[in-house]
C-alpha positions as CSV (number, residue, x, y, z in Angstrom):
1,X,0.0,0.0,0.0
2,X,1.3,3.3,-0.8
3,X,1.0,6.3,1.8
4,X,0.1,9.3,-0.1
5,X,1.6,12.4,1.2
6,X,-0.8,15.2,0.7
7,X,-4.3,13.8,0.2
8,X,-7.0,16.8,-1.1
9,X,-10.0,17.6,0.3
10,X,-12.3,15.3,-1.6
11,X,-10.2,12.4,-0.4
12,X,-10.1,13.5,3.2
13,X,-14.2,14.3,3.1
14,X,-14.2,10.5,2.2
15,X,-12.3,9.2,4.9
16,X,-14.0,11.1,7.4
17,X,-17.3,9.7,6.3
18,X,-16.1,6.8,6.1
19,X,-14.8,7.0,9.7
20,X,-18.4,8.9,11.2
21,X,-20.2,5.4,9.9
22,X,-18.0,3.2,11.9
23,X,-18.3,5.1,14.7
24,X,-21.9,5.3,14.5
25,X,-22.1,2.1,13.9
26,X,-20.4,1.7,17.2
27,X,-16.9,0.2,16.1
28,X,-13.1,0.2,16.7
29,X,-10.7,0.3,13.6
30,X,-8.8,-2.8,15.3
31,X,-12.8,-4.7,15.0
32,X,-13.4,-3.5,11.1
33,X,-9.7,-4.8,10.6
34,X,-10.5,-7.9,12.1
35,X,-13.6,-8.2,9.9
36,X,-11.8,-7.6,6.5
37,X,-8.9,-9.5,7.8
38,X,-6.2,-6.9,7.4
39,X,-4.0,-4.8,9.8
40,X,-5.6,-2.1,12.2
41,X,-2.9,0.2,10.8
42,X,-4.7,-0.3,7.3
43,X,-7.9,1.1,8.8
44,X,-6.0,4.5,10.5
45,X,-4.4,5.1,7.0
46,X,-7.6,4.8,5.2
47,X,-9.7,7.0,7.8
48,X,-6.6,9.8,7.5
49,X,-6.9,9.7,3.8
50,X,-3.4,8.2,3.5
51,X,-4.2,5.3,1.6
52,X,-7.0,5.2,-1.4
53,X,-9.9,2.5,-1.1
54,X,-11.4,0.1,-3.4
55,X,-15.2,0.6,-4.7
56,X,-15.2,-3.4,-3.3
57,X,-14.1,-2.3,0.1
58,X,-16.1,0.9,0.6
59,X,-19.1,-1.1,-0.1
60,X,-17.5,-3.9,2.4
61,X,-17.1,-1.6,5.1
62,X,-20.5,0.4,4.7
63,X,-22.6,-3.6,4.7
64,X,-20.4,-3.9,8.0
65,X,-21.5,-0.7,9.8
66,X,-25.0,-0.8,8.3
67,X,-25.2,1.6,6.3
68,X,-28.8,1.2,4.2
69,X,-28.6,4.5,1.8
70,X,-27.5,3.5,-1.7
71,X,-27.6,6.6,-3.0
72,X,-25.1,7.8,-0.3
73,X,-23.0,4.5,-0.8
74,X,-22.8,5.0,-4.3
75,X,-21.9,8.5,-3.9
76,X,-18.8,7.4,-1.7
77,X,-17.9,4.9,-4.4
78,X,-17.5,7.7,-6.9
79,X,-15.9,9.7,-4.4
80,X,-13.4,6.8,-4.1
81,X,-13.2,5.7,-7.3
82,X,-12.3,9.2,-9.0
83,X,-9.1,9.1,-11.0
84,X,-9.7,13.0,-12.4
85,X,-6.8,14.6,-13.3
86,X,-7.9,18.2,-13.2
87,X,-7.1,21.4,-15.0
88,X,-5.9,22.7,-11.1
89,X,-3.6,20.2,-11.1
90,X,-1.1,22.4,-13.3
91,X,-0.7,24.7,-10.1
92,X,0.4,22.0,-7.8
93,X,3.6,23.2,-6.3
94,X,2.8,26.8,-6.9
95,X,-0.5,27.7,-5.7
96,X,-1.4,27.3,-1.6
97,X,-3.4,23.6,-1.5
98,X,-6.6,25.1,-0.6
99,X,-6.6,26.8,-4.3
100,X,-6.3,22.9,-5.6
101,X,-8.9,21.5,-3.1
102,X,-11.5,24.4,-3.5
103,X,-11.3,24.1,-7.2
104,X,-11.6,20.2,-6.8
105,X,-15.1,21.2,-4.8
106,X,-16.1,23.3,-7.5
107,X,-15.4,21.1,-10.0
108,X,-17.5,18.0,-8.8
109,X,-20.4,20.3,-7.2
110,X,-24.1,20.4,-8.4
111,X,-24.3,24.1,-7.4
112,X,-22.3,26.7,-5.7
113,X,-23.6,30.2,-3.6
114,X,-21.7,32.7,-2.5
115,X,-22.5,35.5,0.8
116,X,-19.9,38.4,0.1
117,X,-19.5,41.4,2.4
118,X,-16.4,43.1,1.9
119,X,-15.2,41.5,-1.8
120,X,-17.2,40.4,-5.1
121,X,-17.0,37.1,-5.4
122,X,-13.8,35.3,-7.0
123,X,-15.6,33.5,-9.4
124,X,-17.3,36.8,-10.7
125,X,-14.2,39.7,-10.5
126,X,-13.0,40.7,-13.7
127,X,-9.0,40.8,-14.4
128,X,-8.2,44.1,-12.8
129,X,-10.5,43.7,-9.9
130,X,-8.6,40.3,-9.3
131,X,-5.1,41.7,-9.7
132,X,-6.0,44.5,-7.5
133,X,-7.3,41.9,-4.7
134,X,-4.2,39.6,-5.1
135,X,-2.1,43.0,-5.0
136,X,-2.8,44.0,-1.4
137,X,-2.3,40.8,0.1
138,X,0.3,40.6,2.8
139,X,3.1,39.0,2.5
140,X,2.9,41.3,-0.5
141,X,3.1,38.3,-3.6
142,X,5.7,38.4,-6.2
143,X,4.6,39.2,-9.8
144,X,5.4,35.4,-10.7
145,X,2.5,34.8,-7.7
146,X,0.2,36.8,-8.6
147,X,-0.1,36.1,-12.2
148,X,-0.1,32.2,-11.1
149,X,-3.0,33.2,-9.1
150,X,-4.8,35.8,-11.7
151,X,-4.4,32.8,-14.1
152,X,-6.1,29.8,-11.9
153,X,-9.1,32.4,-10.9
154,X,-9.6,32.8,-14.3
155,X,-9.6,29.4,-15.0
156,X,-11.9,29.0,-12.1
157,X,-14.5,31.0,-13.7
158,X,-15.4,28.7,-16.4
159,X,-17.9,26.7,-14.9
160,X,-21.5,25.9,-16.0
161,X,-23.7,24.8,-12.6
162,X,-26.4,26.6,-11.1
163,X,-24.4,29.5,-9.0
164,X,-26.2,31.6,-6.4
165,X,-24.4,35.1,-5.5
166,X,-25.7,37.4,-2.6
167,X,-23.5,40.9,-2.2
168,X,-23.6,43.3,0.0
169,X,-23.6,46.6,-1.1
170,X,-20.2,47.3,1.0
171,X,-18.7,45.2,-1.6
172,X,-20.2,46.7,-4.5
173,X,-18.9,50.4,-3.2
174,X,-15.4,49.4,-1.6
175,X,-13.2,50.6,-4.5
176,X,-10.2,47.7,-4.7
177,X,-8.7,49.8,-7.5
178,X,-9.7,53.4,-9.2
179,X,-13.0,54.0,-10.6
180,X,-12.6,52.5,-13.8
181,X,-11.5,49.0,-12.0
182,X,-15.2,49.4,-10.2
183,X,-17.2,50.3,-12.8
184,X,-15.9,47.6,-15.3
185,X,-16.4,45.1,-12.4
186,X,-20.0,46.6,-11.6
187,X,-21.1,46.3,-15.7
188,X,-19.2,42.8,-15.7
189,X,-21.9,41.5,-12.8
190,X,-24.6,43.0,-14.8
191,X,-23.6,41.0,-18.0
192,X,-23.1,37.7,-15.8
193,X,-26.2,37.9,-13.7
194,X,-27.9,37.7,-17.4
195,X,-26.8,34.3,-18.0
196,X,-29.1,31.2,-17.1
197,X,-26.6,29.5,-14.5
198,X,-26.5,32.6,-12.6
199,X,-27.8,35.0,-9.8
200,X,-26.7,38.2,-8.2
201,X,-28.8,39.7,-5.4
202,X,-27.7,42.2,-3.6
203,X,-28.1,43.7,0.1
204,X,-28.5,47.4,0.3
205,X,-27.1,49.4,3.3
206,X,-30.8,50.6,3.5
207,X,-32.3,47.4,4.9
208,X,-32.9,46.2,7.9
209,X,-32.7,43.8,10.4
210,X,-29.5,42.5,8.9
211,X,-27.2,40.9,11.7
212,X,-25.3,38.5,9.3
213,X,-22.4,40.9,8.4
214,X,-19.6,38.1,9.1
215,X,-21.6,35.9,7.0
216,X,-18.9,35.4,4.0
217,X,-19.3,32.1,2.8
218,X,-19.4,29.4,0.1
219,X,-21.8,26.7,0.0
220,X,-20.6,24.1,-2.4
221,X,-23.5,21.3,-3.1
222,X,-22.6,17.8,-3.1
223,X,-23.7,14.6,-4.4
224,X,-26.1,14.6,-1.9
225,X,-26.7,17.0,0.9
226,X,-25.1,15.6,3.7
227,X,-22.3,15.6,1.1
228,X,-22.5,19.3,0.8
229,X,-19.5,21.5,2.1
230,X,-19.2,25.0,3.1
231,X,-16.0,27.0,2.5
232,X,-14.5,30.2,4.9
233,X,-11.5,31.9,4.7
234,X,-10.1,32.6,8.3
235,X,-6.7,34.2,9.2
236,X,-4.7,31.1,9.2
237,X,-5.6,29.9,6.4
238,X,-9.2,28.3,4.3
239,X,-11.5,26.6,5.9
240,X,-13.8,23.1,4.9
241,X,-16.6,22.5,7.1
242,X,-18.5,19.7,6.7
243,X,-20.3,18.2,9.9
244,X,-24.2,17.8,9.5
245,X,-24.9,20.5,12.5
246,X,-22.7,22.7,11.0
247,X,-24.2,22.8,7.1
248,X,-27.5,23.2,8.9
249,X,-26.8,26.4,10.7
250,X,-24.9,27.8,7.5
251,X,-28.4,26.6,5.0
252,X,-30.0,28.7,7.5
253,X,-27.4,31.5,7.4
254,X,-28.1,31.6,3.3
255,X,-31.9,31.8,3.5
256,X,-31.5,34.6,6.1
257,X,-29.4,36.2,3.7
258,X,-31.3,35.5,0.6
259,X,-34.5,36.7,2.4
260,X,-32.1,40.3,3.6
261,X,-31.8,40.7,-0.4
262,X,-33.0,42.3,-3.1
263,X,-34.5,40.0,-6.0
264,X,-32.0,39.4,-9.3
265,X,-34.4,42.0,-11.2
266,X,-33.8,45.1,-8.9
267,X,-30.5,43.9,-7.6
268,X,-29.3,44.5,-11.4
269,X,-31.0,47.9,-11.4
270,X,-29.4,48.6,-8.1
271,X,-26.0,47.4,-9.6
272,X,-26.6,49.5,-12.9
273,X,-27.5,52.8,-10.2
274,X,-24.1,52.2,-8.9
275,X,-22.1,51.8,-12.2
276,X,-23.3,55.7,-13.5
277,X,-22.3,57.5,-9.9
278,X,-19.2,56.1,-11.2
């Protein structure tokens, strides 16, 4: 068995659901070992994502901790069984992971939806707006970085599913750049938020009852819904939550949000409002 030495995210998501059924089932790795008749060590290295895992032993070890959903069996025999080689794959070794793994996310997801407060959404900047972003981070990135990373947003943005954006106005006034950089991003949301696959609402400063300023998120669907995964950026580093409790709260954070906004029709004439003060 080869160890791998830096699984992504849709590999560890797997082991860890793989590890919640045997525990709910009520089992110790050194028991499910015994029952496939390998090492216990076997077991730790699949639950850690260290080792890859068969379609014949995912559906082994779900039988063993009674797992009766087919769809959600099936879904972990996909996960499993995956050999993609993605387009992120070129920035291995040159972009953080959490690029790779949230690009891995979007590219397997059945819909995405954004909550932005402070920053248009990645996956709906335009060049300059992106380069302007990228520019301010500290440690300040060199210009081999930030082109890297210009390059993989762009890639980034060429994706087809159902995608659900909610801005705040904040965002939609902060000027990244100078004028020009925020109108051209302001007319580039109005051209998007034409297209079938997507929607741009957008929160006023006007409205009220609005307590969900720190809600900055992305929901990425799954296969399934317990399968879905939410997405924060924190100071050290991105975040992938993922427990049942947890996607709950944040489904209910997103209809809050939703209901705080404006629909897509006046959010674009609040958007095109914006785009002549400028």
């Amino acid at each position: 068995m080869v160890k791998r030495r830096e699984p992504t995210a849709r590999q560890l998501r797997l082991a860890t659901e793989l590890r919640r059924l045997r525990e709910a089932a009520g089992l110790t790795s050194r028991q499910v070992a015994a029952l496939l008749g390998v090492a216990p060590a076997q077991i730790t290295h699949i639950e850690s994502a260290l080792a890859g895992v068969s379609e014949q032993r995912v559906r082994r070890l779900t039988s063993h901790y009674a797992c009766t959903d087919a769809e959600f069996v099936d879904a972990l025999v996909a996960m499993a069984t995956d050999r993609t080689q993605g387009w992120w794959e070129e920035y291995r070794g040159v972009l953080p992971t959490s690029f790779l793994d949230l690009s891995e996310l979007e590219h397997h997801a059945r819909f995405l939806r954004h909550v932005a407060i402070l920053y248009v959404p990645g996956l709906l900047q335009t060049e300059g707006y992106s380069r302007a972003v990228f520019s301010a981070r500290l440690p300040e990135l060199t210009a081999e970085e930030l082109e890297w990373r210009i390059r993989h947003r762009k890639e980034r943005q060429r994706f087809a599913i159902p995608y659900e954006a909610v801005i705040h106005e904040a965002a939609l006034r902060i000027r990244v750049s100078d004028r020009a950089t925020s109108r051209a991003q302001l007319l580039r949301l109005l051209e998007l938020s034409e297209a079938d696959h997507i929607s741009v609402r957008v929160i006023p400063f006007d409205r009220d009852d609005f307590p969900m300023a720190s809600g900055t998120m992305t929901y990425v669907g799954g296969p399934l819904p317990k399968l879905d995964t939410v997405v924060r950026d924190a100071l050290h580093g991105t975040v992938f939550i993922d427990s049942e409790a947890q996607l709950n709260t944040y489904r209910t954070s997103f209809r809050k949000v939703e209901e705080a906004s404006l629909d897509p029709e006046k959010s674009r004439d609040f958007i095109r409002s914006l785009a002549k003060e400028l």
